[in-house]
N, C-alpha and C positions, 0 to 999 in steps of 0.2 A: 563702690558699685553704683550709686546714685548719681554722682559724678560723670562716671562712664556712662551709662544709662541717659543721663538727660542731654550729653554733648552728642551721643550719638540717632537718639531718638525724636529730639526738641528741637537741637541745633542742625542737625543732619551731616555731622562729621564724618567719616569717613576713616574707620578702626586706622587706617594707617596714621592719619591727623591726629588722632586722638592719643595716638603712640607718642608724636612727638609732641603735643602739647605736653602733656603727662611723664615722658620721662621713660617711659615703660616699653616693654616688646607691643608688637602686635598681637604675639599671641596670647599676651596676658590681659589683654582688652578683648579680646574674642570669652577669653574662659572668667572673666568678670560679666559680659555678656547675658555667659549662657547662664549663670550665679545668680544674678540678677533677677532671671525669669524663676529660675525655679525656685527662689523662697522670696517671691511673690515683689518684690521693690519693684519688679516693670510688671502691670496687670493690662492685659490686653482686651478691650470692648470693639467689638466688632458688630456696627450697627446696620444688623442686619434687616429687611422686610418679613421674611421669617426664620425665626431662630432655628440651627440647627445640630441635633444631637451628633455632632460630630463622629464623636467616640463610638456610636454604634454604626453609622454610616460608614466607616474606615474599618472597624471588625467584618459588616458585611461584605465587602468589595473584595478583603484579601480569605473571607471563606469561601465565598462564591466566583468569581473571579469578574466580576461584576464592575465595566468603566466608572458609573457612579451611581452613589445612593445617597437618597437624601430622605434620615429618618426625621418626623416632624409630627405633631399632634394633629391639626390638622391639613391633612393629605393635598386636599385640595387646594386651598390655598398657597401650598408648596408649592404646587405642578404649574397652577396659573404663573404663578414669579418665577419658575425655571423654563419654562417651554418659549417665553421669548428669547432666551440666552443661550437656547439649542438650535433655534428657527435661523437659517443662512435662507438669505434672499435666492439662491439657486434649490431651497428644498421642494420637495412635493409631501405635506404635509397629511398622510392617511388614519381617517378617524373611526374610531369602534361604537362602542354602546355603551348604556349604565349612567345611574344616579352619581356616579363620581367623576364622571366624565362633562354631566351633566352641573354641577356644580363647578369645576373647570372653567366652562364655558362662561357661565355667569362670575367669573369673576376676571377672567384674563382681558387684559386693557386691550385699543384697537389696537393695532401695530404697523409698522412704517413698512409698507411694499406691498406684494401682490401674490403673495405664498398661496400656492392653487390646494385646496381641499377635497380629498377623492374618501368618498363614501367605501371601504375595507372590507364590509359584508353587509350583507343581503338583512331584508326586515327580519325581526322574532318576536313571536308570540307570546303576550302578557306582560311588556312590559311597562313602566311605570308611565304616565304620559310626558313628554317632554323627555324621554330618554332614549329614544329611537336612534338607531346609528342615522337616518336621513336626515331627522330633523337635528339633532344634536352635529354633524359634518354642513349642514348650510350655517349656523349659529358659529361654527368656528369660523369657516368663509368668512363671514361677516365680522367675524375680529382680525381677520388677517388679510384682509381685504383684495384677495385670490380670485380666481373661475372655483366654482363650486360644482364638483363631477358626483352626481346620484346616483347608486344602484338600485332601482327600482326594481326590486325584486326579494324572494323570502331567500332565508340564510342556506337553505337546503332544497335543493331540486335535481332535477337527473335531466328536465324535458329540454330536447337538444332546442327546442323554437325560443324557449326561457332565456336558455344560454347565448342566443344570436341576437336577441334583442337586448343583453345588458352588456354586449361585448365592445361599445362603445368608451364606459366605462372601464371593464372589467381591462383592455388591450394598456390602459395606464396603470397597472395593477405596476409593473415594473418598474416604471418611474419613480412610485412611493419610496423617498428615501428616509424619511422618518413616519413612524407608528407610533398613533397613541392609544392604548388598550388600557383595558380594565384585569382582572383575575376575579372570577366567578370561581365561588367551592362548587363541588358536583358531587349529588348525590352517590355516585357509583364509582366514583374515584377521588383525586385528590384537588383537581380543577381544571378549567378552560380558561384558556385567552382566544377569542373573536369566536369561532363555533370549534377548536381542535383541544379535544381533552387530554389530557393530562397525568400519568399515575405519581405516586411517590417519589419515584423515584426519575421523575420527568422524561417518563418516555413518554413520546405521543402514543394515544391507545384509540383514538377513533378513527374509525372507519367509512364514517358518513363523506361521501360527495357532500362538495358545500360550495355555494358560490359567494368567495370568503378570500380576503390575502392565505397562498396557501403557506404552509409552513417552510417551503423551501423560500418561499419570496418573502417572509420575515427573518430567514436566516442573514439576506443578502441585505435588509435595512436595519435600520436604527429602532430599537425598539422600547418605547417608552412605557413602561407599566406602574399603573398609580392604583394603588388598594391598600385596605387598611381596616381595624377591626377586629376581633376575636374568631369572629366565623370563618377569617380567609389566613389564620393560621396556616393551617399542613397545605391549602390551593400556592401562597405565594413562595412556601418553601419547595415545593414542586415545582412549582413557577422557574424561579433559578434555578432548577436541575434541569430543565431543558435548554440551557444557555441561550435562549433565545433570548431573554432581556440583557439590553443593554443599560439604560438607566432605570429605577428602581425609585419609585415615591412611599414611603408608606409611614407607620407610626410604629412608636416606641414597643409596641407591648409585639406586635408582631414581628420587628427587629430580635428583640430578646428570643422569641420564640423559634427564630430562623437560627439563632446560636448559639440554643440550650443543646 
């Protein structure tokens, strides 16, 4: 097995090569192979920027049906090292709100091209400072070195004069081909991604006018949601019941709890 193992892994043989140095079938070099890995004589290190819990990533994708998940301790620094390996030079790059998003920001490197950055929803009230979906979509701008599209305005309004004057922004809303969002728990249900709530069982339940990507126009993008914690338990397993997430950032303990 060690034999097999180092001509074909060290040397970079080619199992049929290996057949005829050796003597042997091919297929007996394949099932030496796979022998090999599994009582440990080939150990594989795979040196990653952040490690990732595989094992739980691959359980969530094929319960939820979920393109990818990447479980990891901490979240953020997951999302920073994956969102330039999702970013294509043709994306329009749409950003949300929150402390984890905002932590994102501070850590993801500048990056090579001109990925335009559109503010997703409107201000809201009470949030942390430096966590603002405006200030937190120029701070991405400036990492992805884009035009920077602001919605000046609050997440929730009905006044048609509101709606004419953010419709500069708001007419790129369909552009947005990738989405980065957070998952909020909600007192009255199970959670929110940008201002559209959530039940258990991931039907949308709110009813609020919002000037907000709506929920049809996150159907049609790429949807990144990075959260993590004990608190956003039953929000992120709600979260994947409305199949609106396409990729999935979050940590171990709320993994487990998504497939207890």
């Amino acid at each position: 097995m060690a034999e097999v193992a180092r001509l074909y892994y060290v040397r970079e043989l080619t199992q049929q090569q290996i057949a005829q140095r050796l003597g042997v079938s091919r297929f007996k070099v394949l099932r030496l192979l796979e022998q090999a890995r599994a009582e440990g004589v080939v150990r594989f290190e795979i040196d990653e920027p952040v490690p990732v819990l595989d094992d739980l990533s691959r359980r969530l994708e094929e319960r939820y049906g979920v393109t990818a998940v990447v479980v990891e301790r901490d979240v953020a620094r997951a999302a920073a090292n994956l969102l330039p390996r999702l970013l294509q030079d043709s994306d329009v790059l749409g950003v949300a709100w929150g402390e984890t998003l905002a932590a994102i920001a501070e850590q993801l490197p500048e990056l090579d091209g001109d990925v335009p950055v559109v503010q997703i929803c409107g201000a809201i009230e009470g949030l942390v400072a430096g966590t603002g979906p405006t200030e937190l979509a120029a701070r991405f701008a400036s990492k992805t070195g884009g035009r920077f599209h602001p919605l000046e305005a609050p997440a929730v309004a009905d006044e048609r004069a509101l709606r004419r004057a953010v419709r500069p922004t708001t007419a790129i809303f369909d552009e947005v081909s990738l989405a980065l969002v957070g998952i909020g728990a909600h007192a009255d249900a199970a959670g929110h991604m940008l201002v559209h709530v959530f039940d258990d069982e991931g039907r949308i339940v709110s009813a609020e006018r919002s000037i907000a990507l709506s929920v049809a126009q996150l159907r049609r993008t790429r949807v990144v949601a990075v959260a993590g914690g004990s608190t956003k338990h039953r929000a992120i397993v709600g979260a994947l019941r409305t199949k609106l997430v396409d990729v999935l950032v979050t940590d171990a303990g709320c993994a487990r709890f998504a497939l207890a």
